[in-house]
C-alpha distance (Angstrom), angle and dihedral (degrees) to the residues before:
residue distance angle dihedral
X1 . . .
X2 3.75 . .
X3 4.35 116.8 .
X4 3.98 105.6 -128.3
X5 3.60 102.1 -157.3
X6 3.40 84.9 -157.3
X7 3.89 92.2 77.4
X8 3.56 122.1 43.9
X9 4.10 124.7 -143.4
X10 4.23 122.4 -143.4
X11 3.15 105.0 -96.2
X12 3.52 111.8 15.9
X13 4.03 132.6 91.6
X14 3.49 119.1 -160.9
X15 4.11 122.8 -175.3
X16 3.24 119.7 -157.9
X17 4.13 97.5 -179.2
X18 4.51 90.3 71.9
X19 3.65 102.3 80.7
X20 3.70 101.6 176.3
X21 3.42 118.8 96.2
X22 3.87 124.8 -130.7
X23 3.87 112.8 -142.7
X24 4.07 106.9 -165.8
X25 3.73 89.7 174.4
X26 4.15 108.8 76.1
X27 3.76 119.1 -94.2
X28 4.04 137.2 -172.0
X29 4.13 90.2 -154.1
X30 3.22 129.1 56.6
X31 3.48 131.1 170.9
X32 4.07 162.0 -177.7
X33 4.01 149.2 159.8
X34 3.98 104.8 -147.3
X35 3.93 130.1 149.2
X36 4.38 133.7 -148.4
X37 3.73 117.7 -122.4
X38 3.86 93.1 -177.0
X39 3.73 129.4 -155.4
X40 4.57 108.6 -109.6
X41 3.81 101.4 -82.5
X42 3.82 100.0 4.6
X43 3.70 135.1 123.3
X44 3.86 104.0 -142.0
X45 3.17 131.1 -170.5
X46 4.45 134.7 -160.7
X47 3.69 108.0 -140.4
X48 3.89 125.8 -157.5
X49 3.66 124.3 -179.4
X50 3.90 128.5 -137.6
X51 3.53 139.7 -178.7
X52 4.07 123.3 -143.0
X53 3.90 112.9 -162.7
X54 4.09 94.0 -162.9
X55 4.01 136.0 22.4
X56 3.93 104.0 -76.9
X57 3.94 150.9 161.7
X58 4.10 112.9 -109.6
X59 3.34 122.1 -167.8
X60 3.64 114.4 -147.6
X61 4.22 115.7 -162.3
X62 3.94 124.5 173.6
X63 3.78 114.2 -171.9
X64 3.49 148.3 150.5
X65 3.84 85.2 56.5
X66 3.67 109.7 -177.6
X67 4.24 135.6 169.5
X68 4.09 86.8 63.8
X69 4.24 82.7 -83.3
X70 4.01 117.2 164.6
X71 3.80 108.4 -140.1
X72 3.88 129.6 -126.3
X73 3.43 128.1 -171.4
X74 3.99 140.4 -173.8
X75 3.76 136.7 164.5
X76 3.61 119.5 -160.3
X77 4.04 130.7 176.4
X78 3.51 119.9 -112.1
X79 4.37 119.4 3.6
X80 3.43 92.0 -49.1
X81 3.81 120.9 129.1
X82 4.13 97.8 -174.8
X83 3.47 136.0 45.9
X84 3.72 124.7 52.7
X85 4.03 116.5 21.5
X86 3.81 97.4 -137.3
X87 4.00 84.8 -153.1
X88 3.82 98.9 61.5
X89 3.58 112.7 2.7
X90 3.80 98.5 -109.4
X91 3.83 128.9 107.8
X92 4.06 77.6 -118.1
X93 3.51 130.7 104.3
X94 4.24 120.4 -111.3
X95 3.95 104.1 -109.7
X96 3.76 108.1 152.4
X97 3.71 98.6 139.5
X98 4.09 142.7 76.7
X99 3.76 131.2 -119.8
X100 4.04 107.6 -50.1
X101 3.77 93.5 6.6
X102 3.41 112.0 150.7
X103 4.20 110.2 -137.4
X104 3.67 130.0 -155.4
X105 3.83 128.3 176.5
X106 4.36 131.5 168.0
X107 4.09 105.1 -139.3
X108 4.01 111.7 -167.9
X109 4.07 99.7 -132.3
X110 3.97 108.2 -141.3
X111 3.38 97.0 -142.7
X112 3.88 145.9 -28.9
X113 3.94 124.6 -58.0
X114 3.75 144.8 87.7
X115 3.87 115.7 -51.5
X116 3.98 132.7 174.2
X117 3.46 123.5 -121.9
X118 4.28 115.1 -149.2
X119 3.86 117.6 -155.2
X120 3.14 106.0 179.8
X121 3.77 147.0 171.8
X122 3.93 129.7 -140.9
X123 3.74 112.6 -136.2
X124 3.48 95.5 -159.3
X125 4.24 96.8 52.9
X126 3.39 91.5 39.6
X127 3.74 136.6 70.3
X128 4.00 128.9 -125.9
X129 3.18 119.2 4.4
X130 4.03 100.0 -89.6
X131 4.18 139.5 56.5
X132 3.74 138.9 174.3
X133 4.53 117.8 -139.0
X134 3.57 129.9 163.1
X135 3.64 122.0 -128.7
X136 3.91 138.6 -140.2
X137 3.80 137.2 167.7
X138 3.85 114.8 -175.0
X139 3.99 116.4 178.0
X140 3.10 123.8 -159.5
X141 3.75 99.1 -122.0
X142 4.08 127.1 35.2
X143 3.83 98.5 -88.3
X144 3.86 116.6 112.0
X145 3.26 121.5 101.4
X146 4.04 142.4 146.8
X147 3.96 85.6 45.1
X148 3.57 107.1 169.9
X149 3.95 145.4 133.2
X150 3.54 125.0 -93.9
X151 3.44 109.8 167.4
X152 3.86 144.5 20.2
X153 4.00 129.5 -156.9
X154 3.53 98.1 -12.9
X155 4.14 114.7 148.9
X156 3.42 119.9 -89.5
X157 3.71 120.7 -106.0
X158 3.98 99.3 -159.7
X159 3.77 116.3 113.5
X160 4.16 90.1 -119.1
X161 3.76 130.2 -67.9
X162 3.78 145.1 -64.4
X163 3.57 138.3 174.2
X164 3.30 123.7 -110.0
């Protein structure tokens, strides 16, 4: 049976406007095309959410960066957006590349829970104010699930940037 959004059933709310999609059952592939419109002079940052039911290696890639952006990136367990950068250690973002440089990176995941993944964009490498990247996370065993955004161009919380 097809949904017409057109016609609405008792008892059920559909919306249309959230266009990620929520896996509950555990995948090795996640996914998403997404862009920054950043605030004048900020660093911003998209933030999506995932939850790993065992220990694992995740493999975070950015590409098809466009808008002459520079990408940062930081993975941190639980909600939190500050603190320690999963990816290198630091209380620093990952920004090891130029202007439409795609990055990847593998992260060993100590153990199962909810983390928050950072894409972000530095204003100051990049150019304008907005860029479009594509997305993926790949683990190494079947254990993401509940990947999802949760927020888009908010400021970054990190204390600057580093490579590794």
């Amino acid at each position: 049976m097809a949904l017409d959004a057109s016609k609405s059933l008792p008892g059920l709310a559909v919306d249309l406007s959230f266009s990620q999609i929520i896996f509950s059952t555990p995948q090795s592939h996640q996914g998403t095309s997404d862009y920054w419109h950043c605030s004048l002079s900020t660093n911003c940052q998209n933030i999506y959410s995932l939850n790993l039911n065992q220990a694992d290696t995740v493999t975070v890639t950015v590409n098809s960066v466009t808008g002459d952006s520079v990408v940062r990136l930081a993975l941190f367990s639980g909600s939190t957006l500050n603190g320690t950068n999963l990816i290198n250690g630091a209380t620093t973002d990952r920004e090891c590349g130029g202007q439409n440089v795609s990055d990847t990176i593998a992260i060993s995941i100590p153990s199962a829970g909810p983390y928050s993944l950072a894409v972000g964009r530095d204003w100051g490498n990049s150019a304008d104010a907005s860029g479009t990247y594509v997305l993926t996370l790949s683990s190494a065993l079947v254990s993401m699930s509940e990947f999802a955004k949760i927020s888009s161009n908010t400021p970054t919380q990190s204390s600057g940037y580093s490579c590794p």
